[in-house]
C-alpha positions in Angstrom: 14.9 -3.3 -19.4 15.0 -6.7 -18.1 11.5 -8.9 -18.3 10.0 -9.2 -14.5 7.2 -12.1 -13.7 4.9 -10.7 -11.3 3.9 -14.2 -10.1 0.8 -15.7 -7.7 -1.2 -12.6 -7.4 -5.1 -12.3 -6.8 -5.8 -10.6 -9.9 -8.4 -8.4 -10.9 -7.4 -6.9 -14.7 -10.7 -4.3 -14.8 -10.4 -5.0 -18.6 -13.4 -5.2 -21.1 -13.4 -8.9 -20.0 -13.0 -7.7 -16.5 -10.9 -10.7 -15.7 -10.3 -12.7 -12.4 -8.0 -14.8 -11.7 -7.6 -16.2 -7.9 -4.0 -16.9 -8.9 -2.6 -15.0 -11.6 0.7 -14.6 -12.8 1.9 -11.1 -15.3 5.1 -10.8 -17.4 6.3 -7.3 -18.1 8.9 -6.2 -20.8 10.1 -2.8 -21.9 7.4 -1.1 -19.6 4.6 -2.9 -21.2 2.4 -5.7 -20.3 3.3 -9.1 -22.4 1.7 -12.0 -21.0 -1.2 -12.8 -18.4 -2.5 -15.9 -17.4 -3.7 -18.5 -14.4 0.0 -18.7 -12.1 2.9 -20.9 -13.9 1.0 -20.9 -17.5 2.5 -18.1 -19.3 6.4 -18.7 -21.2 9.5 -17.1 -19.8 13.0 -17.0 -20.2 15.4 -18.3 -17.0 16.8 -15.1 -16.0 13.3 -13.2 -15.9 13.4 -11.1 -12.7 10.4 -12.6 -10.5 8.5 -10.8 -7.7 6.7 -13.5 -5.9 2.6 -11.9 -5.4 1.6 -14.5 -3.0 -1.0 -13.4 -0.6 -1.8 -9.6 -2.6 -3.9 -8.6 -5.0 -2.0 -7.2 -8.4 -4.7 -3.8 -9.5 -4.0 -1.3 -12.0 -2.0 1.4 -10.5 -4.6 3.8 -8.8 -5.7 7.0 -10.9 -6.2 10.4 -9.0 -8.2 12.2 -11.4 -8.6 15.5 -9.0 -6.2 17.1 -6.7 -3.7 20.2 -6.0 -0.2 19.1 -4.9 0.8 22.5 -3.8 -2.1 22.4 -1.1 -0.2 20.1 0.6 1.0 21.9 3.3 -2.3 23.6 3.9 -3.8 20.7 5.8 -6.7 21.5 8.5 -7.1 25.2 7.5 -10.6 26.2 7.2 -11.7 22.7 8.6 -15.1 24.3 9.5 -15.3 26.3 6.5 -17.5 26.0 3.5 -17.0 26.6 0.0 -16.5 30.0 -0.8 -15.1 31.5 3.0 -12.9 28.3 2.3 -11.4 29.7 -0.7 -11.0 32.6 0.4 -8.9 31.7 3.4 -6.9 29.2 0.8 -6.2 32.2 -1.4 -4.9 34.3 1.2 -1.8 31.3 2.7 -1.3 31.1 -1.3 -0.2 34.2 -1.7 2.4 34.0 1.3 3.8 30.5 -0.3 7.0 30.7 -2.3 8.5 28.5 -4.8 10.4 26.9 -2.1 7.5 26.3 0.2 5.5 24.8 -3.3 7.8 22.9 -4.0 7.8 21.2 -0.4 4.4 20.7 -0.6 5.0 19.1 -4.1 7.1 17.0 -3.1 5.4 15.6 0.2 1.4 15.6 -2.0 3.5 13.3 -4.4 5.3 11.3 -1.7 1.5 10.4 0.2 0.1 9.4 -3.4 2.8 6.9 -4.1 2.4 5.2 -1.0 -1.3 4.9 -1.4 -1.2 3.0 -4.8 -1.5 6.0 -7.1 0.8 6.1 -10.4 -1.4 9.0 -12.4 -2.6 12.2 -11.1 -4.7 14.9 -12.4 -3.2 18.1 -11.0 -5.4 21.8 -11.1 -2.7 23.9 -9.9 -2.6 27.1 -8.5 0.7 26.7 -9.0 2.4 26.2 -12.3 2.0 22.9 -14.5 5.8 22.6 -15.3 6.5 22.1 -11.3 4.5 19.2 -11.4 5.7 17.9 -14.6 8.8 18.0 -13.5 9.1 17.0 -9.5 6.4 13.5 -11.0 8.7 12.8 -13.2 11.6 13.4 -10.8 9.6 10.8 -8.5 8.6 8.5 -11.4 4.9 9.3 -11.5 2.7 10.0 -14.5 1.0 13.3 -14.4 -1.5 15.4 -15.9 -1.0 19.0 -14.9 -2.4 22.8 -16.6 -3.0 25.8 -15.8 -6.3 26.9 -14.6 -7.0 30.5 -15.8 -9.1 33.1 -13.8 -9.5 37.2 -14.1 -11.2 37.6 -10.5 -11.0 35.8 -6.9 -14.0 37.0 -4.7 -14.1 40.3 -5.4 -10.6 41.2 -6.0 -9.4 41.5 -9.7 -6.7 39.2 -10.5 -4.1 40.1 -13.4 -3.7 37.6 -16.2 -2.4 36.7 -19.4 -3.5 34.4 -21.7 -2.1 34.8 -24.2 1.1 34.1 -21.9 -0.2 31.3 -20.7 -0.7 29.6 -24.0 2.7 30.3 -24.9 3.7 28.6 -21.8 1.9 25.9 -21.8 3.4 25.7 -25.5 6.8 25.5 -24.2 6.3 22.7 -21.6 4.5 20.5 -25.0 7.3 21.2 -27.0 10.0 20.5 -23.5 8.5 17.0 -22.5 7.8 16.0 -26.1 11.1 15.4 -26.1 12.3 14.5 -22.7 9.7 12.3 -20.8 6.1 10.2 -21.8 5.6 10.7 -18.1 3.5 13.8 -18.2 0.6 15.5 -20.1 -1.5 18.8 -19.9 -4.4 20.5 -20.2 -5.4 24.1 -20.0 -8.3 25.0 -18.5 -10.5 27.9 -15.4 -10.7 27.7 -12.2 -14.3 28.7 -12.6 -17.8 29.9 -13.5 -17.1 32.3 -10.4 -13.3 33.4 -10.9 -13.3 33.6 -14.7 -15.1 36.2 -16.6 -17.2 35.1 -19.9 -14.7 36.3 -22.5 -11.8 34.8 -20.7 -13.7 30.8 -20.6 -14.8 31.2 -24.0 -11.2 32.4 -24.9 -9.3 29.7 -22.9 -11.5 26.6 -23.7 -11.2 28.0 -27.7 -7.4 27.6 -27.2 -7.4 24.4 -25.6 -9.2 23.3 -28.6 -6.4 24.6 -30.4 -3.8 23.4 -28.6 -5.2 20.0 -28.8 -5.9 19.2 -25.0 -8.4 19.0 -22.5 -10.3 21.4 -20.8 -11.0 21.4 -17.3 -13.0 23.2 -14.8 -14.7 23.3 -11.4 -18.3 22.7 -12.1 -21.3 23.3 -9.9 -19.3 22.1 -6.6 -22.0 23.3 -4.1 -25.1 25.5 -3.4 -23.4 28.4 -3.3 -21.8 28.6 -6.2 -25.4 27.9 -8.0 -26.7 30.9 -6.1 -24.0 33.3 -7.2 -24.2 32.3 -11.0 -28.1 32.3 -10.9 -27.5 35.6 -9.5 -24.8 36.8 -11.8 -26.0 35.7 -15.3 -29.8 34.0 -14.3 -29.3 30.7 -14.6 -27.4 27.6 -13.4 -23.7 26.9 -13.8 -24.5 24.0 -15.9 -26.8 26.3 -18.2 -24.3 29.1 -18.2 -21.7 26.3 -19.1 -23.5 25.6 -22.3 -23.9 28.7 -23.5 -20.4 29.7 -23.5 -19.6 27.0 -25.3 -17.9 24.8 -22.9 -19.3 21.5 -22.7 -17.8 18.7 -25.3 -16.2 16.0 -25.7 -13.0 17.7 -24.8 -13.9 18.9 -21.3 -13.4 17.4 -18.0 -15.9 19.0 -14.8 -14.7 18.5 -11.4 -17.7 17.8 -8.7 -21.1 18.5 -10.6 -22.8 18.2 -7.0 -25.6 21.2 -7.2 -26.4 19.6 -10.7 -30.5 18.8 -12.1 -31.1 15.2 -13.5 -31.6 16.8 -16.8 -28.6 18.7 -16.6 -26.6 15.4 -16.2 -28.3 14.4 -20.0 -26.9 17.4 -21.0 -23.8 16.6 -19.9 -24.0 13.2 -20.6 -25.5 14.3 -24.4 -22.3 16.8 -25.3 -20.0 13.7 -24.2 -18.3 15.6 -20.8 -16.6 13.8 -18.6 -17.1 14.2 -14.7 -14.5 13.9 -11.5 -16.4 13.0 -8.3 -14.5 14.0 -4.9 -16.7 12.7 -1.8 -14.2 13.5 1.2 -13.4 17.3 0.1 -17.3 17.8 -0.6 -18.6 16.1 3.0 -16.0 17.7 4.4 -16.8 21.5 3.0 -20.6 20.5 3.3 -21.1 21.0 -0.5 -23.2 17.5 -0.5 -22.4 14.6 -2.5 -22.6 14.3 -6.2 -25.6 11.9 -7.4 -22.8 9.4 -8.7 -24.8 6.9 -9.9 -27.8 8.4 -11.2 -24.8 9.9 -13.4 -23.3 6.6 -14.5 -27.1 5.3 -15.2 -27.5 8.6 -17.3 -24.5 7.8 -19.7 -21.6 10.1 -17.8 -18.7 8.7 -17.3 -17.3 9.4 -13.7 -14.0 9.6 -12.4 -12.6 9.7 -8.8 -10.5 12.5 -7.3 -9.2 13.4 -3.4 -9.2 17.2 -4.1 -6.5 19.1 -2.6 -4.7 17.7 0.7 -6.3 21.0 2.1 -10.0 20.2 2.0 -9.4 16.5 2.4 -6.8 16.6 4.9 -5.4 13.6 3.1 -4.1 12.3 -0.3 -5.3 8.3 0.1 -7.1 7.1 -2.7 -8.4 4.0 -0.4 -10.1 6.6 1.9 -11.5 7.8 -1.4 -13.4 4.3 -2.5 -14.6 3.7 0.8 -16.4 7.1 1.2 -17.7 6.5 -2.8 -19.1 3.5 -1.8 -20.5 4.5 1.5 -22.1 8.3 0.8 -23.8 6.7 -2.4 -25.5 3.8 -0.4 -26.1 6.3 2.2 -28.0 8.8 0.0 -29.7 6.3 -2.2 -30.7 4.3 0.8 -29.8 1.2 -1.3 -26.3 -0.7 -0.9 -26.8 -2.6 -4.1 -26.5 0.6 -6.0 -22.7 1.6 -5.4 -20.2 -1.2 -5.1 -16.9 -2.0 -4.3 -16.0 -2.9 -8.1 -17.9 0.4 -8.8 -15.4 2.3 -7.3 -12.5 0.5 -8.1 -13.6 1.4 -11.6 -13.7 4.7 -11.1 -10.0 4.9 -10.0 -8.5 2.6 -12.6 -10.0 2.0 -16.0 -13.1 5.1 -15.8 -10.5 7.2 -14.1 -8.2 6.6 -17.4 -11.2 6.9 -19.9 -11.6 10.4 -17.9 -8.1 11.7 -18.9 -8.1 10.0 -22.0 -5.6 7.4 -21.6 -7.1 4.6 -21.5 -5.4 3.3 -24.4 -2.1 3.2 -22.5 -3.1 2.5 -18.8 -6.1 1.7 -16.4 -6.1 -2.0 -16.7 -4.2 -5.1 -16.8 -3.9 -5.9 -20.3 -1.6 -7.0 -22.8 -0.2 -4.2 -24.9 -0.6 -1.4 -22.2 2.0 0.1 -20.2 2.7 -1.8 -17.1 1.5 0.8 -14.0 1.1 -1.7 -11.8 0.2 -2.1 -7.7 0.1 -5.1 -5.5 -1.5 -5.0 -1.9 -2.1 -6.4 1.3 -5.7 -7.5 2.0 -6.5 -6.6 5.7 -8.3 -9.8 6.8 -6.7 -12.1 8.8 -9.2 -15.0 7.8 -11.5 -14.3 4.7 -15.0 -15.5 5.4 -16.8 -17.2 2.4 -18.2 -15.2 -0.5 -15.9 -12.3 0.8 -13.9 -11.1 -1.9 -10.5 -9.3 -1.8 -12.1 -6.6 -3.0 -14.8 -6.2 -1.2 -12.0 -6.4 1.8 -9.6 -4.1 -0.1 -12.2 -1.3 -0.6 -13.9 -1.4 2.7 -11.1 -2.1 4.8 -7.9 -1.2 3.5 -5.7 1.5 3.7 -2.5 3.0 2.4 -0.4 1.4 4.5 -1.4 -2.3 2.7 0.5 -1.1 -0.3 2.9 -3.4 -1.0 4.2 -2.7 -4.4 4.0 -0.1 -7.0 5.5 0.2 -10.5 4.9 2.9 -13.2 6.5 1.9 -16.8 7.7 -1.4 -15.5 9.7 0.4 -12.9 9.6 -0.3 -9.5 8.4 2.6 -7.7 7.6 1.1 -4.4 8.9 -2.0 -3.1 7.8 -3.9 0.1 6.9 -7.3 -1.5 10.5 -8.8 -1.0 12.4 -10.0 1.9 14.5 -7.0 2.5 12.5 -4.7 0.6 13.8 -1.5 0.4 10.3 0.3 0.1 10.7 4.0 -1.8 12.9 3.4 -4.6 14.7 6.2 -6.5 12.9 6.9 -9.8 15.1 6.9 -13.3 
């Protein structure tokens, strides 16, 4: 693959060093990250492919640690739903979708995350892990996909296999092992609510086994507190523990109806945490105490949630309401900032997956997923950062470039710029 300077970029690396550079200049190779440095420092060769940055900010490709691609087409139903009578409805236009109409949805959840900047997602089904395996990697995408297992969906029993779905899972390892480093998977619940005791205790067991991550809806509102205080006496959190669930090795999707000692639990058995603001406002499940988590030791990703309780995939959108609902609840805007959030879709978002060894920040060594964009102020006022304008005004449409492996995935920086570009 031929060397390409990425040259005269704003830069902010959200490395260890967390590195600015007003006028930065980056030189990929092979998909990977060689050089960095203040704009015409670093050595290059005379043919070196150059993308000229002038104007945008160069980021870490955005990190989507939370959402459900096959949801897609589900937008606005519900709207004035909450949790539970939300799910339920959900579950019902499921089971009228084919594979035809997922993989629609697929393709269109993927399409609105590559515009906004995102090159990894987190994906919690319902549908099967191999679709999205396969249509990211069709679109050039990295991915993190699984099966989320459940024996019961609001009263209605719901036939499952698990030993079946270890073996499949199996086969999609042993299929992309050998085909693709684009994708990765877990196996996880749905549940506290949809999955019986025996069946989370069985699947996080063979997660362990299988070497990956387990993940799991976690505490996402009131009512989901109520029903497990109901079923088994005490909180999800608490019931959690008990069945063995919480370690190092588990990732917990919204933890909003959760106690401040219950985050040092969490925090104490090393669990990592996906925050989604706009789904949870939106379903009026609250807002997760976000900061009071990060001050407690958890590390916090960000997430959209499904296109269907967020009515949209833009990880921009995302930041901004971050920012904005923790300043809000806290009363405090020096609690929650821009960088803050930025963080938790780039470098956090990667220690949430567990790859940040490959990806989340602009470093030499790691793979090059890369976006430049547009800042959204016609004249920056002093002390205003691009940041601060890039997370509080910006949107999807400001992205100008995106590249995943060193491969241009989205290109709008050039004169004639062909935007979309065909993955492969």
């Amino acid at each position: 693959m031929a060397a390409t300077l990425l040259k005269s970029a704003e830069l902010w690396t959200m490395g260890e060093s967390n590195q600015y550079l007003e006028s930065g200049d980056v030189l990929v190779a092979d998909g990977v990250i060689r050089q960095i440095g203040p704009r015409g420092t670093l050595t290059v060769s005379q043919d070196v492919h150059t993308i000229d940055l002038s104007g945008l900010i160069l980021l870490p490709g955005l990190i989507n640690c939370h959402t459900h691609l096959s949801l897609t087409n589900l937008k606005g139903l519900g709207n004035n739903l909450s949790l539970f009578p939300w799910l339920q409805q959900m579950g019902a236009a499921i089971a009228h979708q084919d594979s035809g109409d997922v993989n629609v949805a697929t393709r269109a959840g993927l399409s609105e995350l590559l515009r906004s900047g995102v090159t990894c997602l987190c994906d919690c089904g319902p549908n099967g892990p191999g679709v999205v395996a396969a249509l990211g990697t069709e679109r050039g995408l990295r991915t993190v996909s699984g099966l989320m297992v459940r024996s019961s969906w609001f009263g209605r029993s719901v036939a499952g296999n698990l030993a079946g779905d270890i073996a499949a899972t199996e086969e999609l390892l042993t299929y992309w092992s050998q085909r693709s480093g684009l994708p990765s998977f877990f196996l996880g619940a749905h549940s506290l609510y949809t999955a019986s005791p025996d069946l989370l205790r069985n699947a996080k067991r063979a997660s362990r086994t299988l070497g990956l991550d387990f993940n799991l809806h976690l505490a996402e509102c009131a009512e989901e507190t109520e029903y497990i205080r109901q079923q088994y006496g005490v909180s999800p959190v608490v019931h959690a523990e008990r069945l063995g669930l919480l370690d190092e090795f588990t990732i917990v999707n919204h933890c909003v109806d959760i106690t401040s000692d219950e985050m040092g639990l969490l925090a104490d058995r090393g669990v990592r945490v996906v925050h989604c603001p706009a789904s949870n406002a939106k379903l009026g499940s609250g807002t997760a105490r976000v900061v009071e988590m990060r001050e407690r030791g958890l590390l916090v990703g960000l997430g959209t949630d499904s296109a269907a309780s967020n009515d949209d995939l833009n990880m921009f959108q995302e930041m901004r309401m971050a920012v904005l609902l923790q300043r809000a609840y806290y009363c405090d805007p020096s609690r929650f900032s821009a960088l803050d959030a930025l963080r938790m879709s780039t470098i956090d978002a990667a220690r949430v997956l567990g790859m940040s060894d490959r990806i989340g920040s602009i470093e030499i060594g790691k793979l090059a997923d890369l976006i430049a964009v547009e800042t959204c102020l016609p004249v920056r006022q002093r002390g205003v950062t691009g940041l601060d304008a890039l997370i509080f005004a910006a949107d999807s449409t400001r992205v100008r470039m995106v590249m995943v492996d060193g491969k241009l995935l989205l290109d709008d920086v050039r004169s004639g710029g062909t935007g979309l570009v065909q993955a492969g």
